[in-house]
N, C-alpha and C positions, 0 to 999 in steps of 0.2 A: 504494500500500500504506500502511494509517494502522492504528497499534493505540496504546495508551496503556500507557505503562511508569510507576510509580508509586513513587518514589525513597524510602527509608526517611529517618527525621529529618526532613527539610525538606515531604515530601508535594510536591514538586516533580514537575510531570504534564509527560511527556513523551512529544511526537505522531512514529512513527516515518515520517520521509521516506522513506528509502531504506535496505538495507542496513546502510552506515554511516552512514549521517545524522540524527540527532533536533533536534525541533527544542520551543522552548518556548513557544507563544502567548503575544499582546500579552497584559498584565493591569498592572492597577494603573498604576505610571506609568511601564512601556514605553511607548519614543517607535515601535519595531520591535522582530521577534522574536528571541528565543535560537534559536545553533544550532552543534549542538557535532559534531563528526566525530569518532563513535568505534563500533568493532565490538562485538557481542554480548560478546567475552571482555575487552575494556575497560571495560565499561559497569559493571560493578559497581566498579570503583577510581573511579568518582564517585560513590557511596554516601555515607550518614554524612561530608560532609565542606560547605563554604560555596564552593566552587567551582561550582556550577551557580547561587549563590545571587548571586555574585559577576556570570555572564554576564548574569543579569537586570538587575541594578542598573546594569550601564554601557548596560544599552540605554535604560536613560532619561534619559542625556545629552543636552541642547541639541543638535543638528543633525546625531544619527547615523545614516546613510544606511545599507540595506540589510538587515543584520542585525548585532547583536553576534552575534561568531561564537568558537568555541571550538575548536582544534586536539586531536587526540588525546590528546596528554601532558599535558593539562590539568589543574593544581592549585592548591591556594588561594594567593594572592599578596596582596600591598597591594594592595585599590583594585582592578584587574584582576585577575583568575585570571592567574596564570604560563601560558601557551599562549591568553592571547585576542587577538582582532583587532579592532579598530572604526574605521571610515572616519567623519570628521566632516566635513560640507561647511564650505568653508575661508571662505565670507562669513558662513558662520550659525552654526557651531558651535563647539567647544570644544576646547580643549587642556589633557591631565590628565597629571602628572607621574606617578601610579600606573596609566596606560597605556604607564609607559617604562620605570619600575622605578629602583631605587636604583643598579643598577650599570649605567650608561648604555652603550651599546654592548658589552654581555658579548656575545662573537662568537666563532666558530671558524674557524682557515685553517689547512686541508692543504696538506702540502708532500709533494712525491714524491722518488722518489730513484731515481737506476741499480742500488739494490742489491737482489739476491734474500736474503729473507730465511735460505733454509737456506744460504748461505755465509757468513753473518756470525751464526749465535746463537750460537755459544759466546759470543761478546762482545756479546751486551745485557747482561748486569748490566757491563760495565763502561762501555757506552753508559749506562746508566739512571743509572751512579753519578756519569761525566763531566757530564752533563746536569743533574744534582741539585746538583753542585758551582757550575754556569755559568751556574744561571737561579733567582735566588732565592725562594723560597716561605713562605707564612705568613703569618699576620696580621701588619700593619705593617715588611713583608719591606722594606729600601731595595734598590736599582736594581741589577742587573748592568753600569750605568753610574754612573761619579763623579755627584753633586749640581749638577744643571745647576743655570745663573743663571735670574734671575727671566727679563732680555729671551730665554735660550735657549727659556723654558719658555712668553713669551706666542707666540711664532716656531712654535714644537710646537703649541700650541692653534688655531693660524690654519691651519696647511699639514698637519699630520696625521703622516702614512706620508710625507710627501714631506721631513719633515724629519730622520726615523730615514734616508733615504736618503742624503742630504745630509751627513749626519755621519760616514756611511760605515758603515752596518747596513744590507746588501743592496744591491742592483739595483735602476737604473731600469727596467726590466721588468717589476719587482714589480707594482707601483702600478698599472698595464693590470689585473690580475687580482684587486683588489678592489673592493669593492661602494665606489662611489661614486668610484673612483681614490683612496681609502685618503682623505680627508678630505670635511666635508660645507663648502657654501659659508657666508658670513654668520656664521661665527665671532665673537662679541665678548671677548675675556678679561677687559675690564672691566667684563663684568656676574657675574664672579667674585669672591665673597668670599672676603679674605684670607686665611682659616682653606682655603679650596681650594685655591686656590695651593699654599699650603707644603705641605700634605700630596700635590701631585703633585711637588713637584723632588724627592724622593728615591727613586720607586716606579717610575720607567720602565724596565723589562727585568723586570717582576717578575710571578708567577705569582698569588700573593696566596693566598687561603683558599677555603673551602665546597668549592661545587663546581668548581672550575678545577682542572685538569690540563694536564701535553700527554702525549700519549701517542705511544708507536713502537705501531704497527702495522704488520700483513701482507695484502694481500690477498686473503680467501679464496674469492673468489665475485663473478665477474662475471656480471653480469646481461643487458647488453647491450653487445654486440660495438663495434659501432660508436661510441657514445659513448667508451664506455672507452679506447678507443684515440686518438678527439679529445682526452681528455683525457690521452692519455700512462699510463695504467694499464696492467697485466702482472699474470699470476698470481704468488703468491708475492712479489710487488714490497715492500718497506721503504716505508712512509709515516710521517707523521708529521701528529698533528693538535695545535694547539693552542690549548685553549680556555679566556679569561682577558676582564678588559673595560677598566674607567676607574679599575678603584682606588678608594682614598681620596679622588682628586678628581672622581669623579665622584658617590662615593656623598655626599662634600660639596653637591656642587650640586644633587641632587637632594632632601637636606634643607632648602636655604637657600632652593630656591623652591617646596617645599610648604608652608613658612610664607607665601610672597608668595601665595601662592593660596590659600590657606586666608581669610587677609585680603582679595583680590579676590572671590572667589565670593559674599561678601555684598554687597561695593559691586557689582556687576551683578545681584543676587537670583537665583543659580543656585539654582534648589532642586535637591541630590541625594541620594539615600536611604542614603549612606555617606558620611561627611567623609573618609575614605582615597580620592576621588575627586574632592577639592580642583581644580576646575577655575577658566577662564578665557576668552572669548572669543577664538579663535583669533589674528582681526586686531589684538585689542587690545593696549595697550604691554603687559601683564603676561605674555601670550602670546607675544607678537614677541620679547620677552627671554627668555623661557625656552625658545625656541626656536635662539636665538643662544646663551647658556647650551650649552644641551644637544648642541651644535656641537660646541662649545671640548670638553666630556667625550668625544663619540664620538672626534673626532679627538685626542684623549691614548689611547683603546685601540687604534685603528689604529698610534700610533706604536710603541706597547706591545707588541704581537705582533709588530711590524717587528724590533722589537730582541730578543726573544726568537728568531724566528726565525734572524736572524743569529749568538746566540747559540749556538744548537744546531747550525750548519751547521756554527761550529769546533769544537762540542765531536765531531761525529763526525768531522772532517777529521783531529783531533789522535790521538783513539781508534783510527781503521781505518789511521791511516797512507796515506792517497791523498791526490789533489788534486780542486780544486773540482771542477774538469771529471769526472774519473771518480763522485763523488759524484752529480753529478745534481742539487743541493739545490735545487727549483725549484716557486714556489709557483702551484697548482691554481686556489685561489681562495680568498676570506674574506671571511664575511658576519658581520653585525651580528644579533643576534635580540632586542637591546630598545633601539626606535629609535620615533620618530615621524618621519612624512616627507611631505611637499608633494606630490603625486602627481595622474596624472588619468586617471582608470577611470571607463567609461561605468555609469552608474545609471541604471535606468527609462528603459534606451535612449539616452541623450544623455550626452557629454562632460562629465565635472562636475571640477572642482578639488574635492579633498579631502585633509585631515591622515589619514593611516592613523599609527593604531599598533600596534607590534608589541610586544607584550609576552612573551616568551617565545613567538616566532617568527619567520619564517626568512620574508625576501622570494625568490619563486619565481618569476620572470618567464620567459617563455613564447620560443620558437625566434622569430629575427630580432627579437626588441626592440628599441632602440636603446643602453640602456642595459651590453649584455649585453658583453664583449669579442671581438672580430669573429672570434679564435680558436674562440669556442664558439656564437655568432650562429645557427649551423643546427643547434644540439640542445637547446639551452634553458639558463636559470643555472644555473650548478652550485650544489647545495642540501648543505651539510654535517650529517649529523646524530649529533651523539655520544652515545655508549651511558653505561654504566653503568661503564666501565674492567675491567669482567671478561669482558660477553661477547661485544659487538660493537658495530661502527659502520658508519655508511651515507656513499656517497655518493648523491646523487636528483638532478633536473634539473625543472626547472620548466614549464609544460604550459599549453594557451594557457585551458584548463578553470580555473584558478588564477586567471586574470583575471578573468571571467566570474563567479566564485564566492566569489573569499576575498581579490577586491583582490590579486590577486598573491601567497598568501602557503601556508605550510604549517608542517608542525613542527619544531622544533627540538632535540628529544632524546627519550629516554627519561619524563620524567614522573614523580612522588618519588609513590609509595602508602602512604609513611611516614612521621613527621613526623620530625626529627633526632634527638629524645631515645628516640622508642620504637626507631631504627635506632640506637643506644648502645648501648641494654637490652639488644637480641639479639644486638649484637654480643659484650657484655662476655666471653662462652663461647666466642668464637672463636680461633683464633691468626689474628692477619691475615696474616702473611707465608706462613702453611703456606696458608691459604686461597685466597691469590691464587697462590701458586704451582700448586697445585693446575689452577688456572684456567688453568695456562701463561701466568703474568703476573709481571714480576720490578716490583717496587714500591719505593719510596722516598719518603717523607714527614714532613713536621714532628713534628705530634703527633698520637699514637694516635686521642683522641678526637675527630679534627676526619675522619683516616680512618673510623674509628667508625660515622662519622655518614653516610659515602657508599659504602659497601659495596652488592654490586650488590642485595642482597636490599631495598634502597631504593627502588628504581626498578621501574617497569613495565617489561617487555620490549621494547626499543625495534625488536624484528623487527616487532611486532604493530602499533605504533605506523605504521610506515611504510608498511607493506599498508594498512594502512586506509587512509592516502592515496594509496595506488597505485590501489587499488578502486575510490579514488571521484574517481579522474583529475585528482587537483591534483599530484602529484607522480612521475615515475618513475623505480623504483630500477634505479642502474647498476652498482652496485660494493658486498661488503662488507668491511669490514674486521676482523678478530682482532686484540685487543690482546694485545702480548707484552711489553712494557715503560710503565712508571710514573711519572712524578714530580708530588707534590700539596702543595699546604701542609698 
């Protein structure tokens, strides 16, 4: 089935694959084709906007295999569209910090609980309040921990999750259930500029701004029996997601080496058709350090959500009055969804070494991977997808279609239709607290304007987002969640 769909603003001609699939012919200096996964009723929220314009330009990256490819929720970003993928071969190609984004490892991890929601709501607003108290939020929010030292904080950049363990924030258990065993290897901290440093010893346990929350949620809809139940899900079950990344020091590092690559990209003569896609030859020293770089940040958000998590366990232990055990507090899993990573997916038939980046999405690896925790090995990764904080959240599992198609990968949220100031404007007439209440959602946040700016009438519908990848068999859904409780900078 092929028709031609003809985008207003840009005239960007679009050939339809499949249902949910379009795709955007080589032209000019694509190296491969655009292809974006999105249904008929998504397809006008890439209208009028530089995100389609966005999947072109990185497919004419130096050594990108297969396709620049574009997940549902896709919107404008630095450099890459927020929701792109691109696989580079790892002898030939390139490594671009706006394939990773500013907030290095921004990721979500669900934690489950023993409790049913309707015997504990009268007490979420004092759950929502205890948890607003215990886990800091806001721009330049410092740590729900004292100001570690510098040797604590190069020890956190090398080990990750394993050193929030170590200090005594959670379970060694944990660390089995995240994506990479909660740190990446080849950390270096001293290819960290000092201005990163300092801005991470005061931020660790902290929720930060934009879009980060964590959210209580309920579970209102399972999808599939059997997963759910691998993964310890119940109807009405208390969950909890929360979604935060590297801070200040990660959005440091990802400044400090867009200047080094901005500077490399002409000593190698990269030509690219956006300087927001400052790249660098993969194997090259400029590469290899920003790859060890970008180590050290993912594993400052891994330790980051460790300690938040631990945070929240006591602020509901202290709230409900129980103990651990009856609690339950025990985490599902947590993925990264802006990462770059080493990987080896078959291209054109044959085993190829390739950098994938994720930029605003979600690694989905596929039942019996190796990679996978041997708990979940025969139903696929658990994929977290957060909403909009008023109407719902997904969990999905990864599909061996996902290899085969997207390098393993699918979406990561919801998807903004709006930019922050025009979601100001419309909000300025709202009352937020009656709004979300409304929503059966109790809320808590720094300042107005920063909520303002993430009200769900922001975002695309993240049901519609999800189908689309259930449709098109990279992803399937096993659980939803209803958000009933709030805390955001």
């Amino acid at each position: 089935m092929s028709r031609e769909n003809t985008t207003a603003g840009d005239e960007i001609k679009l050939r339809r694959v499949a249902e949910w699939l379009w795709e955007i012919p080589r032209q000019g200096g694509m190296r491969v084709p655009g292809r974006i996964y999105a249904s008929e009723e998504l397809l006008p929220s890439l209208q009028d906007n530089n995100s389609m314009r966005q999947v072109m330009n990185v497919a004419c990256l130096p050594g990108i295999v297969g396709y620049s490819l574009a997940m549902p929720d896709i919107h404008w970003g630095y450099g890459f569209p927020i929701g792109g993928v691109a696989a580079m071969d790892y002898d030939n190609g390139v490594i671009s910090p706006g394939g990773v984004g500013y907030d290095i490892n921004c990721g979500v991890r669900l934690v489950r609980t023993n409790l049913v929601f309707r015997d504990v709501e009268e007490k979420i607003p004092r759950l929502v309040e205890a948890l607003f108290s215990s886990i800091p939020s806001g721009v330049g929010a410092h740590g729900a921990i004292p100001k570690i030292s510098l040797g604590d904080e190069r020890r956190l950049l090398r080990e990750g999750a394993r050193w929030a363990v170590g200090e005594g924030y959670g379970r060694q258990e944990d660390l089995e259930y995240m994506e990479e065993g909660g740190a990446l290897q080849g950390a270096d901290a001293d290819l960290l500029s000092e201005r990163a440093l300092e801005r991470g010893l005061r931020q660790v346990g902290t929720l930060g701004s934009g879009n980060h929350f964590l959210e209580i949620g309920r579970v209102e809809e399972i999808y599939r029996t059997r997963e759910a139940e691998i993964l310890g899900l119940f109807p009405d079950q208390l969950l909890v997601l929360i979604h935060t990344g590297s801070r200040g020091l990660g959005y440091q590092t990802c400044e400090d080496f867009l200047k080094v690559m901005n500077r490399a990209t002409g000593k190698y003569q990269i030509d690219i058709p956006d300087r927001q896609l400052a790249c660098t030859p993969v194997k090259s020293p400029e590469g290899q350090d920003y790859l060890a770089a970008m180590a050290c940040a993912a594993n400052y958000a891994w330790a980051n959500r460790q300690v938040i998590m631990s945070q929240a366990e006591k602020a509901f232990i202290r709230v409900l009055g129980i103990s651990p055990r009856e609690l339950g507090f025990f985490l599902i899993y947590d993925v990264c969804h802006n990462i770059a990573k080493i990987e080896e997916h078959v291209v054109e038939g044959k085993p190829r070494r390739v950098c994938v980046h994720r930029k605003g999405a979600t690694r989905a690896f596929p039942p019996n991977h190796p990679l996978i925790p041997k708990a979940y090995r025969q139903i696929g990764q658990p994929v977290l997808v957060p909403g909009d904080m008023g109407r719902y959240s997904f969990l999905l599992v990864g599909t061996e279609t996902a290899m085969e198609a997207t390098f393993g990968s699918t979406c990561h949220g919801a998807g903004r239709v709006m930019s922050r100031a025009q979601s100001r404007k419309i909000s300025r007439g709202i009352n937020i607290d009656q709004e979300m209440a409304r929503r059966g959602v109790v809320a808590r946040y720094q300042g107005r304007a920063t909520m303002a700016e993430e009200m769900p009438h922001s975002y695309k519908d993240v049901a519609a987002v999800v189908e689309t990848m259930e449709r098109a068999g990279i992803s399937k859904k096993v659980a939803r969640f209803r958000p009933v409780g709030i805390i955001k900078g």
